[in-house]
PDBQT receptor file of N, H, CA, C and O in Angstrom, charges set to zero:
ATOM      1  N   UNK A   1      25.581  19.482   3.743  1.00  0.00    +0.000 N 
ATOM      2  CA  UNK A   1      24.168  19.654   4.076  1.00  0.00    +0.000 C 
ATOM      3  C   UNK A   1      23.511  18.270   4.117  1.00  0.00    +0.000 C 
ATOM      4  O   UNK A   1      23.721  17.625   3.090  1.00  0.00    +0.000 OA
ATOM      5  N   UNK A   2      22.687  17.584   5.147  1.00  0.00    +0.000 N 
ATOM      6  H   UNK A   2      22.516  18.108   5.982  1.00  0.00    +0.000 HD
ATOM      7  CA  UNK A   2      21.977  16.528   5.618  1.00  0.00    +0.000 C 
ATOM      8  C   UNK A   2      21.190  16.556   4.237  1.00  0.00    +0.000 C 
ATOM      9  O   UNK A   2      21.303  17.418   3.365  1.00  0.00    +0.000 OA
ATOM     10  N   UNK A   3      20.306  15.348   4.217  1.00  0.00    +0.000 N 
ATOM     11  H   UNK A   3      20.215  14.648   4.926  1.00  0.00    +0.000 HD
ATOM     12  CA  UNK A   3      19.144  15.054   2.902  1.00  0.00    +0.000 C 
ATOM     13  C   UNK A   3      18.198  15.950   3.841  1.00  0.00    +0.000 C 
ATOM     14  O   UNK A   3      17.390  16.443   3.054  1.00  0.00    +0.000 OA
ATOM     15  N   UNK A   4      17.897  16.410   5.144  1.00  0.00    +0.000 N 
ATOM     16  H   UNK A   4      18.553  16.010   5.784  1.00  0.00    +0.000 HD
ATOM     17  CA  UNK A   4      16.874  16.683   5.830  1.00  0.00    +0.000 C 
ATOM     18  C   UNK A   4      16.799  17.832   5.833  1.00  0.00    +0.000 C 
ATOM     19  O   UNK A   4      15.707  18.399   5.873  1.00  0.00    +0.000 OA
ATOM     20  N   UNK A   5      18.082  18.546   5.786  1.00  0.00    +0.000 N 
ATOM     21  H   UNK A   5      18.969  18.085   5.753  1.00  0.00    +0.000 HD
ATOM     22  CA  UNK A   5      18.446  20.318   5.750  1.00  0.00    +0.000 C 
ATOM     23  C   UNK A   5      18.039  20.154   3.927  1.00  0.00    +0.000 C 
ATOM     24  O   UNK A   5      16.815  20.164   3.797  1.00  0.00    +0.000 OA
ATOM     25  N   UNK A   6      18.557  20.054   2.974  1.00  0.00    +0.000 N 
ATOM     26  H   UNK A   6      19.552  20.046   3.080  1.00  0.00    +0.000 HD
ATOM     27  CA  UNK A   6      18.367  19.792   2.144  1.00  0.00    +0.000 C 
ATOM     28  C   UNK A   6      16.667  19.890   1.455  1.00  0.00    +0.000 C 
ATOM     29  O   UNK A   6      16.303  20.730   0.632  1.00  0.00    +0.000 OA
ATOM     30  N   UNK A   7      15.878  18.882   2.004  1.00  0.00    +0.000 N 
ATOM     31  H   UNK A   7      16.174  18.200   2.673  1.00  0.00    +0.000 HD
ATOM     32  CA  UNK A   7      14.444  19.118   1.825  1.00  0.00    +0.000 C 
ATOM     33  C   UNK A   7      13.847  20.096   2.403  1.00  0.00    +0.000 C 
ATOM     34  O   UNK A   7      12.804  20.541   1.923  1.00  0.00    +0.000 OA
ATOM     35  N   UNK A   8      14.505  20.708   3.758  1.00  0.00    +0.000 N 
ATOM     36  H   UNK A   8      15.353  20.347   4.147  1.00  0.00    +0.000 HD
ATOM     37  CA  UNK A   8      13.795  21.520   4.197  1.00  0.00    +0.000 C 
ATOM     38  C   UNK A   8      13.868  23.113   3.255  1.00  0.00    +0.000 C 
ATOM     39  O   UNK A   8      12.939  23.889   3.036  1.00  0.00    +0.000 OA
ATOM     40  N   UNK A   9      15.428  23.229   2.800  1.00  0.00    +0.000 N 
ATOM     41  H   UNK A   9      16.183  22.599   2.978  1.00  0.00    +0.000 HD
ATOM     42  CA  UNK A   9      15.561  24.383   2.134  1.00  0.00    +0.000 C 
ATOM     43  C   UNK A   9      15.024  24.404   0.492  1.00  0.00    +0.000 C 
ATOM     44  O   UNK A   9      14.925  25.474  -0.109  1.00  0.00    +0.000 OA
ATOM     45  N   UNK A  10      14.733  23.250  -0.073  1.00  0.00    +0.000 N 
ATOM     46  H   UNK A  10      14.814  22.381   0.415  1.00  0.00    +0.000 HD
ATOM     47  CA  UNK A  10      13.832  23.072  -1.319  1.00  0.00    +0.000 C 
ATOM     48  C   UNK A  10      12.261  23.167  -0.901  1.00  0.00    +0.000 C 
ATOM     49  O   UNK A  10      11.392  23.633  -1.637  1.00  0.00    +0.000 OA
ATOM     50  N   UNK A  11      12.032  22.620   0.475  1.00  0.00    +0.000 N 
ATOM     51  H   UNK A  11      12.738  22.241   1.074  1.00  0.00    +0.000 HD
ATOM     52  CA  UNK A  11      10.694  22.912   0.585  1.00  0.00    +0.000 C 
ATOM     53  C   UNK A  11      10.340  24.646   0.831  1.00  0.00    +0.000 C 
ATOM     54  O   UNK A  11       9.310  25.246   0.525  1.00  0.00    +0.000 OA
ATOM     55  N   UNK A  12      11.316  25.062   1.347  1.00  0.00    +0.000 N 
ATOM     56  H   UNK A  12      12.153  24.574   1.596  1.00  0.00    +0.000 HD
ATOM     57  CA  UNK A  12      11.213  26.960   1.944  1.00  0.00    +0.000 C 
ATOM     58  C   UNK A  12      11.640  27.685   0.401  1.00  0.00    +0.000 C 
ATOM     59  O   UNK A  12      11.458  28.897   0.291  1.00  0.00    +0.000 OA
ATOM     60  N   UNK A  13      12.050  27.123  -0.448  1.00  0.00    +0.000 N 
ATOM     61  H   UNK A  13      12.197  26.138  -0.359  1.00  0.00    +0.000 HD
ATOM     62  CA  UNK A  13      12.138  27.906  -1.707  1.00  0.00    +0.000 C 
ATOM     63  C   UNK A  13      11.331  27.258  -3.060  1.00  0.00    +0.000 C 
ATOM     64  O   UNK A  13      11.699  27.151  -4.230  1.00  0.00    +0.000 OA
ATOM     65  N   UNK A  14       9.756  26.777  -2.207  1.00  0.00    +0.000 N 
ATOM     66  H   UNK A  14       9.457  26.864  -1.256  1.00  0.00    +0.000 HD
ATOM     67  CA  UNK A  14       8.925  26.757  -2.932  1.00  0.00    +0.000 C 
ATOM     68  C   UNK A  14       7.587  27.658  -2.873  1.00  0.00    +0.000 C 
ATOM     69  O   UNK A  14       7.360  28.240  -1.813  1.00  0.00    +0.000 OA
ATOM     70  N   UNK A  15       6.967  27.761  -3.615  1.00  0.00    +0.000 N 
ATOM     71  H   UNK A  15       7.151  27.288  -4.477  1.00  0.00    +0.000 HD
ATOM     72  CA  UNK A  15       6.075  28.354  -3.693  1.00  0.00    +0.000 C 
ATOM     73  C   UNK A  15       4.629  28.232  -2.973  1.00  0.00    +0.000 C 
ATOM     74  O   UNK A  15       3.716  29.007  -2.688  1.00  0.00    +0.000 OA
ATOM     75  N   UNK A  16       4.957  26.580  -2.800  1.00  0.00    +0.000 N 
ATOM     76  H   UNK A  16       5.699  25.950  -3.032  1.00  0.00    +0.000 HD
ATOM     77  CA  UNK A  16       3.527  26.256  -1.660  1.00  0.00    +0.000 C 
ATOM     78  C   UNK A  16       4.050  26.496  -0.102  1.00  0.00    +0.000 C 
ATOM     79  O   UNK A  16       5.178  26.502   0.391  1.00  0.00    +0.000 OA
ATOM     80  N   UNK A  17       2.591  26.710   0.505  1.00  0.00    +0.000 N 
ATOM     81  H   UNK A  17       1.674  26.706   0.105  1.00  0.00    +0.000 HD
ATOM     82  CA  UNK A  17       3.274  27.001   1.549  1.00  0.00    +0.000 C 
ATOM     83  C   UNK A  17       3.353  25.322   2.547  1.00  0.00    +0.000 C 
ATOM     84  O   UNK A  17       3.005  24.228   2.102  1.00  0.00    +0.000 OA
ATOM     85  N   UNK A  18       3.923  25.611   3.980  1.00  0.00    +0.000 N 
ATOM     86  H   UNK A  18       4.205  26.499   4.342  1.00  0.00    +0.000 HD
ATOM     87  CA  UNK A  18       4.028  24.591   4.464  1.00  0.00    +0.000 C 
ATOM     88  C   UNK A  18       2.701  23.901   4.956  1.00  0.00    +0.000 C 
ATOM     89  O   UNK A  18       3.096  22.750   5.141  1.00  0.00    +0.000 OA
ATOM     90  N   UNK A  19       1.249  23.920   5.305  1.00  0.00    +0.000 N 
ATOM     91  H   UNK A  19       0.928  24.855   5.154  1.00  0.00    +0.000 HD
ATOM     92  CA  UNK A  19       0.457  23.680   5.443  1.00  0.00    +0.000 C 
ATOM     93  C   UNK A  19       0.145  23.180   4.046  1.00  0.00    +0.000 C 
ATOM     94  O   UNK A  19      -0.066  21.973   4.158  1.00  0.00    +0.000 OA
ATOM     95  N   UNK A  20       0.048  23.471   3.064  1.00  0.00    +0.000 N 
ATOM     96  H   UNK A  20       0.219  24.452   2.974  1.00  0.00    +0.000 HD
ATOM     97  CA  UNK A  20      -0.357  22.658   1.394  1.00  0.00    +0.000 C 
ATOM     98  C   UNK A  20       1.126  21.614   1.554  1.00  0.00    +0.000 C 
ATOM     99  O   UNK A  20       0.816  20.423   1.572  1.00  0.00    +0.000 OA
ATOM    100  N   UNK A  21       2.132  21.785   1.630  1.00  0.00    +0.000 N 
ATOM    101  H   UNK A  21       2.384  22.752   1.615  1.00  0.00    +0.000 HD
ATOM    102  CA  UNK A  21       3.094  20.853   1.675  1.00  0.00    +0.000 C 
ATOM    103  C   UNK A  21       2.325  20.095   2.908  1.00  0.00    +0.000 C 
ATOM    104  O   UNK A  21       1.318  19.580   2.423  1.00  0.00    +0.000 OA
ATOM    105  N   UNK A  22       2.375  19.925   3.790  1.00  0.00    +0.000 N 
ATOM    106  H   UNK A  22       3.193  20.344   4.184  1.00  0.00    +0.000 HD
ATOM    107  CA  UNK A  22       1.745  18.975   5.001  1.00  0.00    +0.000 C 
ATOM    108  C   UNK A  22       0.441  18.336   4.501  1.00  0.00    +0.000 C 
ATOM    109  O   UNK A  22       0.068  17.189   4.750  1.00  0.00    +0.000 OA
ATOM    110  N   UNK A  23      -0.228  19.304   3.719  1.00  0.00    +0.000 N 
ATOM    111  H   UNK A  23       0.074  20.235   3.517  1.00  0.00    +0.000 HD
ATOM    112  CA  UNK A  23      -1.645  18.262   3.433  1.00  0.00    +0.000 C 
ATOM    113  C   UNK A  23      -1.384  17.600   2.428  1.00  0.00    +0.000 C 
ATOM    114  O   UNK A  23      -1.977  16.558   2.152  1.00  0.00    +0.000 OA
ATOM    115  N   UNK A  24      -0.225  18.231   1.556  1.00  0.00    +0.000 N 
ATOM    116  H   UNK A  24       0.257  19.078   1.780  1.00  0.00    +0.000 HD
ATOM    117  CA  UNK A  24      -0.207  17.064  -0.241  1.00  0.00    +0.000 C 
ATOM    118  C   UNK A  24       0.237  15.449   0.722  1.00  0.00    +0.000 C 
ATOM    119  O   UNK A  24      -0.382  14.413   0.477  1.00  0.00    +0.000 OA
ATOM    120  N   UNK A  25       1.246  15.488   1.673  1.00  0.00    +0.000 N 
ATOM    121  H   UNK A  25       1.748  16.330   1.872  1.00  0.00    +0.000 HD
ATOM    122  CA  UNK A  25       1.970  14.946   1.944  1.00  0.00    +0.000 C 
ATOM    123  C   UNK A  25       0.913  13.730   2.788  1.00  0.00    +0.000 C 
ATOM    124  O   UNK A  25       0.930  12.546   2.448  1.00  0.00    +0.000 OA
ATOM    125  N   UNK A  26       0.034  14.248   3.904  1.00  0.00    +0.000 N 
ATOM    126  H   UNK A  26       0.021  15.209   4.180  1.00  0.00    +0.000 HD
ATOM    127  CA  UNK A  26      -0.716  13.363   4.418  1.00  0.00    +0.000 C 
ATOM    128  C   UNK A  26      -1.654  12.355   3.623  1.00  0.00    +0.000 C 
ATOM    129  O   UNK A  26      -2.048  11.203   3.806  1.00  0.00    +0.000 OA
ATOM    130  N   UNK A  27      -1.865  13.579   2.414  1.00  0.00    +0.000 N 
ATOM    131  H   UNK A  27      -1.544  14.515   2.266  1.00  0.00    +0.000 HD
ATOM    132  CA  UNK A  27      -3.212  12.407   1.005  1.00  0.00    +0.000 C 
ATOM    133  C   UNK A  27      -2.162  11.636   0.814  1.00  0.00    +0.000 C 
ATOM    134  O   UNK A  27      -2.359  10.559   1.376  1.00  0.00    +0.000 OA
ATOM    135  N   UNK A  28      -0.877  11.688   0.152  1.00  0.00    +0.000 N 
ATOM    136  H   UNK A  28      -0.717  12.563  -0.305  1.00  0.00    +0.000 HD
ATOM    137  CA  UNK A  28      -0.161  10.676  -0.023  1.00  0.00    +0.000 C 
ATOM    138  C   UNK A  28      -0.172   9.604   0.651  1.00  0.00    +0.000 C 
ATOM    139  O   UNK A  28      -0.514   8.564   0.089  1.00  0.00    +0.000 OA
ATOM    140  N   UNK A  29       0.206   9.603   2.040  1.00  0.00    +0.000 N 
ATOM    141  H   UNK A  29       0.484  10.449   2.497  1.00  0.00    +0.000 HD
ATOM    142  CA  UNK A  29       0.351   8.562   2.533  1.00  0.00    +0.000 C 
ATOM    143  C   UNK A  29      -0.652   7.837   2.831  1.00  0.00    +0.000 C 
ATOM    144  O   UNK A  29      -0.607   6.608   2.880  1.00  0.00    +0.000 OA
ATOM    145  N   UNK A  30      -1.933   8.722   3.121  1.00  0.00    +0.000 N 
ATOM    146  H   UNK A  30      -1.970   9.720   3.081  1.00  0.00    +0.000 HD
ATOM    147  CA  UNK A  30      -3.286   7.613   3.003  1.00  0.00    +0.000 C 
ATOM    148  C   UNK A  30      -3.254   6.951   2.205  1.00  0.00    +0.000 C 
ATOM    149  O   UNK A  30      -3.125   5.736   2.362  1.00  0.00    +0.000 OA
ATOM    150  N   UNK A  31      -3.393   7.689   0.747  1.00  0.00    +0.000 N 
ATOM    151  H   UNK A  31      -3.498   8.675   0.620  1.00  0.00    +0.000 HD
ATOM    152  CA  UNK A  31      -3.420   7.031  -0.287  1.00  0.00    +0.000 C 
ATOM    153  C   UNK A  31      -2.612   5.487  -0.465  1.00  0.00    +0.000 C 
ATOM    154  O   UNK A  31      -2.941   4.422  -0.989  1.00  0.00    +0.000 OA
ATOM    155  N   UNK A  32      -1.806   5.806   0.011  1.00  0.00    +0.000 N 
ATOM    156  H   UNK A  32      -1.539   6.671   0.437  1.00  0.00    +0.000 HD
ATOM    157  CA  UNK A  32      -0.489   4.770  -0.309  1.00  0.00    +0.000 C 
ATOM    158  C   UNK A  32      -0.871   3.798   0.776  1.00  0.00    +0.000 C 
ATOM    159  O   UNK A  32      -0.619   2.642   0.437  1.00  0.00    +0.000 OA
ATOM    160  N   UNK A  33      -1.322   3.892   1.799  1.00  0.00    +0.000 N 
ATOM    161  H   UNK A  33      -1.527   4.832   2.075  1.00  0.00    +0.000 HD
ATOM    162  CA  UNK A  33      -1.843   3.133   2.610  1.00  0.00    +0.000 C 
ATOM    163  C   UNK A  33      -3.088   2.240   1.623  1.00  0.00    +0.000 C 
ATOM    164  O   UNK A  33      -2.877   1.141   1.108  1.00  0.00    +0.000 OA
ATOM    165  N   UNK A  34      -3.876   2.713   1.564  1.00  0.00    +0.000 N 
ATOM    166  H   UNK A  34      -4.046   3.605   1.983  1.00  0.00    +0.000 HD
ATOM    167  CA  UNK A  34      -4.734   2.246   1.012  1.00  0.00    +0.000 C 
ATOM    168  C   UNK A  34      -4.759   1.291  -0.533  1.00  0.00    +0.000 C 
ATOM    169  O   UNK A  34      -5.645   0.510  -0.879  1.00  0.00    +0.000 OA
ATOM    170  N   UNK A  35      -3.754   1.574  -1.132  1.00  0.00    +0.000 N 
ATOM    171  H   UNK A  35      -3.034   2.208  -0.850  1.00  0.00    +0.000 HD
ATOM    172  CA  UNK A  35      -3.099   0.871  -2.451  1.00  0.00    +0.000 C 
ATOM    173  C   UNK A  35      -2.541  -0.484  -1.483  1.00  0.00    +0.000 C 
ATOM    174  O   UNK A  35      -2.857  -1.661  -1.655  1.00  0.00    +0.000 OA
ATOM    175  N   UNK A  36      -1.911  -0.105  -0.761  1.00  0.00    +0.000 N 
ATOM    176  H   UNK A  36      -1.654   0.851  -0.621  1.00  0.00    +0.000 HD
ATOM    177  CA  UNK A  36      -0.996  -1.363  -0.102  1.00  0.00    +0.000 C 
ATOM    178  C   UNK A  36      -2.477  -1.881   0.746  1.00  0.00    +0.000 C 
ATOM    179  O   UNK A  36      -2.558  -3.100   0.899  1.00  0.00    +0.000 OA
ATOM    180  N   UNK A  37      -3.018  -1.487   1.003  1.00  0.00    +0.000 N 
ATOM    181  H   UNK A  37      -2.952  -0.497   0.878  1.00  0.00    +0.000 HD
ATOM    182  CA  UNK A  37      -4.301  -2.706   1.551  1.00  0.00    +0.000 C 
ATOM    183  C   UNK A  37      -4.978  -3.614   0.696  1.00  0.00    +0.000 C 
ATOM    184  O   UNK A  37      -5.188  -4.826   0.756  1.00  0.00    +0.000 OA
ATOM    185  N   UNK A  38      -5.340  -2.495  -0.321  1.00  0.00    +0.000 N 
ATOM    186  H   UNK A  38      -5.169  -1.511  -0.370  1.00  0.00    +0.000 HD
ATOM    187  CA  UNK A  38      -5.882  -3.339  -1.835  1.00  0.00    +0.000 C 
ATOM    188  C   UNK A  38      -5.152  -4.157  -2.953  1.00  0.00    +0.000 C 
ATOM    189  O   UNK A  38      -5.631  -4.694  -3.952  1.00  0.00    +0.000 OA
ATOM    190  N   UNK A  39      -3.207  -4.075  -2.284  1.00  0.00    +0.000 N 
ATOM    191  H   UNK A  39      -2.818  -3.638  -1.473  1.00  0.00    +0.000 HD
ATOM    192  CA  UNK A  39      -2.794  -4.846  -2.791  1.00  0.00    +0.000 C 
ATOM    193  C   UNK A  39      -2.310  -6.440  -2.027  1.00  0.00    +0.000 C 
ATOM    194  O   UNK A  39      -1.975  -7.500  -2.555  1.00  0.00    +0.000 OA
ATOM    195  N   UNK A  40      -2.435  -6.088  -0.737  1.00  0.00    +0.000 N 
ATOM    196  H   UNK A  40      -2.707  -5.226  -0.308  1.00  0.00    +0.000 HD
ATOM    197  CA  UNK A  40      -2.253  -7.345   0.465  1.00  0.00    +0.000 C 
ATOM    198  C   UNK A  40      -3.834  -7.830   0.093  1.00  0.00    +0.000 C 
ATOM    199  O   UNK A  40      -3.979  -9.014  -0.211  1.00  0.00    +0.000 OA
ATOM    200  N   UNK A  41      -4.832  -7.088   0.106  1.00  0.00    +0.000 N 
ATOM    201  H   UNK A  41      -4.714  -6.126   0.353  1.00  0.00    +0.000 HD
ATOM    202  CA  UNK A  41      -6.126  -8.467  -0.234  1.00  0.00    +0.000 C 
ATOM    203  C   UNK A  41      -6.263  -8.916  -1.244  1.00  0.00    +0.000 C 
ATOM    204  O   UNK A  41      -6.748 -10.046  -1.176  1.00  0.00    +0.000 OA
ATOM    205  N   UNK A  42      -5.989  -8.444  -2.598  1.00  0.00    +0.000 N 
ATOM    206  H   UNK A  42      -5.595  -7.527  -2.654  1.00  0.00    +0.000 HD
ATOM    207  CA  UNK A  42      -6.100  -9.448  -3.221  1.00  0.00    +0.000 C 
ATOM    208  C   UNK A  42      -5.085 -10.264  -3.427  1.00  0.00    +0.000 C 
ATOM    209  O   UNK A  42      -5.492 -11.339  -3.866  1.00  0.00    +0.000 OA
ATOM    210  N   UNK A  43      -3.376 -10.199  -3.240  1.00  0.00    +0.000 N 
ATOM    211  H   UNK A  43      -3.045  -9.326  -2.884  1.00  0.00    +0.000 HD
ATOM    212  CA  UNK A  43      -2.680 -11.499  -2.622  1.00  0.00    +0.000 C 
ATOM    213  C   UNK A  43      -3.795 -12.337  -1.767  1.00  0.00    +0.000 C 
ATOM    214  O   UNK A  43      -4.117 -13.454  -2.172  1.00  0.00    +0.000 OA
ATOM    215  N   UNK A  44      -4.320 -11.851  -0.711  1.00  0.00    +0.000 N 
ATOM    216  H   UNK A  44      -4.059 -10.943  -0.382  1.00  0.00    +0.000 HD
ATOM    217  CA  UNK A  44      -4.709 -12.971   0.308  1.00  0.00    +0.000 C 
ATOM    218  C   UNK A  44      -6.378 -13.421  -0.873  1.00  0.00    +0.000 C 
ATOM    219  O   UNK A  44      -7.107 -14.309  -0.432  1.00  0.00    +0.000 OA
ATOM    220  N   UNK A  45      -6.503 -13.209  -1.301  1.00  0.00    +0.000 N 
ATOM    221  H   UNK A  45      -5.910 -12.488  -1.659  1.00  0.00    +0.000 HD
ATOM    222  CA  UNK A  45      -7.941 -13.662  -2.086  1.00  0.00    +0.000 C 
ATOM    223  C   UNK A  45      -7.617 -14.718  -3.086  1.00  0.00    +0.000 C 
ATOM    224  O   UNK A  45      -8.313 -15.708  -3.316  1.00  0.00    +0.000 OA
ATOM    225  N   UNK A  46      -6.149 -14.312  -3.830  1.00  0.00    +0.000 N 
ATOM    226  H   UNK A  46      -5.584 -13.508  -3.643  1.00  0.00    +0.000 HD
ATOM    227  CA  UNK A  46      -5.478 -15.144  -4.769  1.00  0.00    +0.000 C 
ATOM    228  C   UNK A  46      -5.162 -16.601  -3.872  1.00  0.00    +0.000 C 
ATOM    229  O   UNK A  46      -5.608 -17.674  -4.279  1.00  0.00    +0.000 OA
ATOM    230  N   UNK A  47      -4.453 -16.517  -2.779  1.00  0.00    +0.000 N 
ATOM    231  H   UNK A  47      -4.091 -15.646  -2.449  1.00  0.00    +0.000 HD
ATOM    232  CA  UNK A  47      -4.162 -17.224  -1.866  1.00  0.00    +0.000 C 
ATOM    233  C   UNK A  47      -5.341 -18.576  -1.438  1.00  0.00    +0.000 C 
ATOM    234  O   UNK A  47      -5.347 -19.771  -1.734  1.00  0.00    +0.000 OA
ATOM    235  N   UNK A  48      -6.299 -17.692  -0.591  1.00  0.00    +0.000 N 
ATOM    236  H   UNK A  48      -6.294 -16.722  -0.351  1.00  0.00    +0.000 HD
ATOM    237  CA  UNK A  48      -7.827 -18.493  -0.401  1.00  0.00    +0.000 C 
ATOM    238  C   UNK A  48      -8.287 -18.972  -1.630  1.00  0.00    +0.000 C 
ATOM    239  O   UNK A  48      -8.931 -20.021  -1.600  1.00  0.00    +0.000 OA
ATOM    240  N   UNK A  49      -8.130 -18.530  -2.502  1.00  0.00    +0.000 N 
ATOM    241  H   UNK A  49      -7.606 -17.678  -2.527  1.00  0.00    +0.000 HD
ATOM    242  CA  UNK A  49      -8.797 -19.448  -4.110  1.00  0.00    +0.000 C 
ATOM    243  C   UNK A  49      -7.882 -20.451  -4.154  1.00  0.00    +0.000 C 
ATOM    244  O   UNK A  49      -8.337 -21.586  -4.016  1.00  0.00    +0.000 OA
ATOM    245  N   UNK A  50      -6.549 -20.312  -4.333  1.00  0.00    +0.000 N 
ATOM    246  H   UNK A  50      -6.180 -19.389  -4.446  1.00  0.00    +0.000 HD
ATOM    247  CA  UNK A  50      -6.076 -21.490  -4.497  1.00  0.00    +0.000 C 
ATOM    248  C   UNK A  50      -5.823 -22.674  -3.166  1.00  0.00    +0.000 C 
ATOM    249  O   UNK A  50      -5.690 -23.871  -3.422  1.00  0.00    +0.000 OA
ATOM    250  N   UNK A  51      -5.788 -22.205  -1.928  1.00  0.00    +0.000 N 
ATOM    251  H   UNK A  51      -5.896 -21.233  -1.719  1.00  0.00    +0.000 HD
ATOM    252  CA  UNK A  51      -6.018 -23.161  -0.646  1.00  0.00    +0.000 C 
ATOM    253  C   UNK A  51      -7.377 -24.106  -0.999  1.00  0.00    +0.000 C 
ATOM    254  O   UNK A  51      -7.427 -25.328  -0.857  1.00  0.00    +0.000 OA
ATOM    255  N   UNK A  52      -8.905 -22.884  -1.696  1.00  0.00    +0.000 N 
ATOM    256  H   UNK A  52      -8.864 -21.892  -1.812  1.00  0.00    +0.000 HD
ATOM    257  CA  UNK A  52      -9.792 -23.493  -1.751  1.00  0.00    +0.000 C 
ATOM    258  C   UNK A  52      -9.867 -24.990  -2.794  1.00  0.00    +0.000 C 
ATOM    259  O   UNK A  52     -10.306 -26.126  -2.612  1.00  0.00    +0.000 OA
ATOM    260  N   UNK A  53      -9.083 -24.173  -4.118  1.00  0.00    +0.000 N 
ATOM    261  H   UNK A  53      -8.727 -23.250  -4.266  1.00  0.00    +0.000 HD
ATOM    262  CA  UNK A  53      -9.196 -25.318  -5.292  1.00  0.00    +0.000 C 
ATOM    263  C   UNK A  53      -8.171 -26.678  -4.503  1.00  0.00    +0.000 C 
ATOM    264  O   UNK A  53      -8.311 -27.877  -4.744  1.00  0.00    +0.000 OA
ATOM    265  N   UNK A  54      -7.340 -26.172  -3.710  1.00  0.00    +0.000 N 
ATOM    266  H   UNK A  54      -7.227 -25.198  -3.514  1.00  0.00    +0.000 HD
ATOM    267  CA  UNK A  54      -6.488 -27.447  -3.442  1.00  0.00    +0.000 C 
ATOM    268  C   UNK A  54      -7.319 -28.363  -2.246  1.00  0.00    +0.000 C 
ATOM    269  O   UNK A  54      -7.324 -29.593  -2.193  1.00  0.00    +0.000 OA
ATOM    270  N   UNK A  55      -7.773 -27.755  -1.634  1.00  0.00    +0.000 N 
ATOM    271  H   UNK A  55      -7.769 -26.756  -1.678  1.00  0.00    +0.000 HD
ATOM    272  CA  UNK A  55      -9.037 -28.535  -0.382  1.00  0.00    +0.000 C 
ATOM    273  C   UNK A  55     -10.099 -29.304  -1.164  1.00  0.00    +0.000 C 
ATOM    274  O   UNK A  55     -10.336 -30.495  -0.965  1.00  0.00    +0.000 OA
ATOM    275  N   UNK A  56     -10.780 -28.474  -2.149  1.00  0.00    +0.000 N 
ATOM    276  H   UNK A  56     -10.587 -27.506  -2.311  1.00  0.00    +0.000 HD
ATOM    277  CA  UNK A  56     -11.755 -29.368  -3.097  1.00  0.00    +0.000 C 
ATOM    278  C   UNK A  56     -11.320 -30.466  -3.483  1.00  0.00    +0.000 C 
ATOM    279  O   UNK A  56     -11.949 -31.487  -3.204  1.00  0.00    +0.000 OA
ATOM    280  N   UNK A  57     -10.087 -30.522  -4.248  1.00  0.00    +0.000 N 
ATOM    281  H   UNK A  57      -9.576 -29.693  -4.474  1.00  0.00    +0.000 HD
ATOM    282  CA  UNK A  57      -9.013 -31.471  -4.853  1.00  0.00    +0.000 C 
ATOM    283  C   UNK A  57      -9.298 -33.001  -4.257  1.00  0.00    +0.000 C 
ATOM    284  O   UNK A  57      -9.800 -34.019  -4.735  1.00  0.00    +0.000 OA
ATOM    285  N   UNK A  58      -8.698 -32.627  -2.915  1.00  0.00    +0.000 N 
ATOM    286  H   UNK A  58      -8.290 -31.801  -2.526  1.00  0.00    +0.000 HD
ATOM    287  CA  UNK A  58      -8.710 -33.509  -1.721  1.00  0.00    +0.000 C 
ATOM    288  C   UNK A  58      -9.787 -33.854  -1.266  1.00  0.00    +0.000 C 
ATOM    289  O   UNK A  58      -9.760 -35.028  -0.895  1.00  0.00    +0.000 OA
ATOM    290  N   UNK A  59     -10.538 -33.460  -1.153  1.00  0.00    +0.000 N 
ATOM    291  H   UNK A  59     -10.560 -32.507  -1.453  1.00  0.00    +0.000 HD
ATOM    292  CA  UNK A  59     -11.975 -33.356  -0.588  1.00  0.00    +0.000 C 
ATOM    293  C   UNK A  59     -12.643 -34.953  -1.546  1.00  0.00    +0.000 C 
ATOM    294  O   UNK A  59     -13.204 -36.007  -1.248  1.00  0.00    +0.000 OA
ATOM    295  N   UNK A  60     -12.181 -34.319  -2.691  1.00  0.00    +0.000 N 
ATOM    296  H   UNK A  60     -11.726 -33.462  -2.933  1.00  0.00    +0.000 HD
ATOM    297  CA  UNK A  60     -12.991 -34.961  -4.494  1.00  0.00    +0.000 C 
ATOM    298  C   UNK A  60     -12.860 -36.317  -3.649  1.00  0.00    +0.000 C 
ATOM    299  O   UNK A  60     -13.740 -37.018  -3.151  1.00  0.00    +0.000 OA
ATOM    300  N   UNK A  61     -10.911 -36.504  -3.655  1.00  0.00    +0.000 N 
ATOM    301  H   UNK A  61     -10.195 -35.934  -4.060  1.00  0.00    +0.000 HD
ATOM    302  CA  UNK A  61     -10.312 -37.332  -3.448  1.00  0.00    +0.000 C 
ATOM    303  C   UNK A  61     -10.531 -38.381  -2.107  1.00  0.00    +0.000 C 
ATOM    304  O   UNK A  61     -10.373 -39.592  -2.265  1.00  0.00    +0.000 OA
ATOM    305  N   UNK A  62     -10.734 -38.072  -1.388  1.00  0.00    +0.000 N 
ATOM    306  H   UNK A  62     -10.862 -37.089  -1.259  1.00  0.00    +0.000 HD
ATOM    307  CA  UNK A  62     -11.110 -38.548  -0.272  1.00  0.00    +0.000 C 
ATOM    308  C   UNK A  62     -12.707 -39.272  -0.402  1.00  0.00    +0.000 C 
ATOM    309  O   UNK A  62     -12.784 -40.382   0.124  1.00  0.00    +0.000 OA
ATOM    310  N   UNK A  63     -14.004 -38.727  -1.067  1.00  0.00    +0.000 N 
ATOM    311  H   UNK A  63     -13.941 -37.825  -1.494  1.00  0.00    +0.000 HD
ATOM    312  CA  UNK A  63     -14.839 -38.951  -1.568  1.00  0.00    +0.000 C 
ATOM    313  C   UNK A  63     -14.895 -40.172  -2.315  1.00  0.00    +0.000 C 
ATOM    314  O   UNK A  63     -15.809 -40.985  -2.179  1.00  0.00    +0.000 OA
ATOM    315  N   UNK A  64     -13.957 -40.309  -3.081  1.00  0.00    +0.000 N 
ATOM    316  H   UNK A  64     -13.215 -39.649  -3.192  1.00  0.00    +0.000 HD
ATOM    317  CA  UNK A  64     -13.574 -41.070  -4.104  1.00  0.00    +0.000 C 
ATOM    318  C   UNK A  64     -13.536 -43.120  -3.288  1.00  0.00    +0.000 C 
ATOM    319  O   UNK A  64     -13.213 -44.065  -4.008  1.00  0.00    +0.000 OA
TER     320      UNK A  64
């Protein structure tokens, strides 16, 4: 039996039906979308702070 036959016959010998299986399944992936956005910006925020402190640096330096 495939992993795909497999999920399908654990999903048909559950109790939710396939429409509540289709909607748990879509919040998920928004969701998960949305974690992975809020975790790529603040990488890129961590990123721009430190580009910024290293430009100031230079900046000082050049001033100097």
């Amino acid at each position: 039996m495939t992993k795909e036959n497999e999920n399908v016959s654990i999903a048909n010998k559950s109790s939710y039906t396939e429409e509540e299986i289709k909607a748990a399944y879509e919040k998920g992936k928004s969701e998960g979308r949305i974690e992975g956005m809020l975790a790529y910006q603040k990488r890129l925020i961590e990123n721009l702070q430190r580009d910024n402190a290293s430009l100031n640096q230079k900046l000082q330096e050049i001033k100097k």
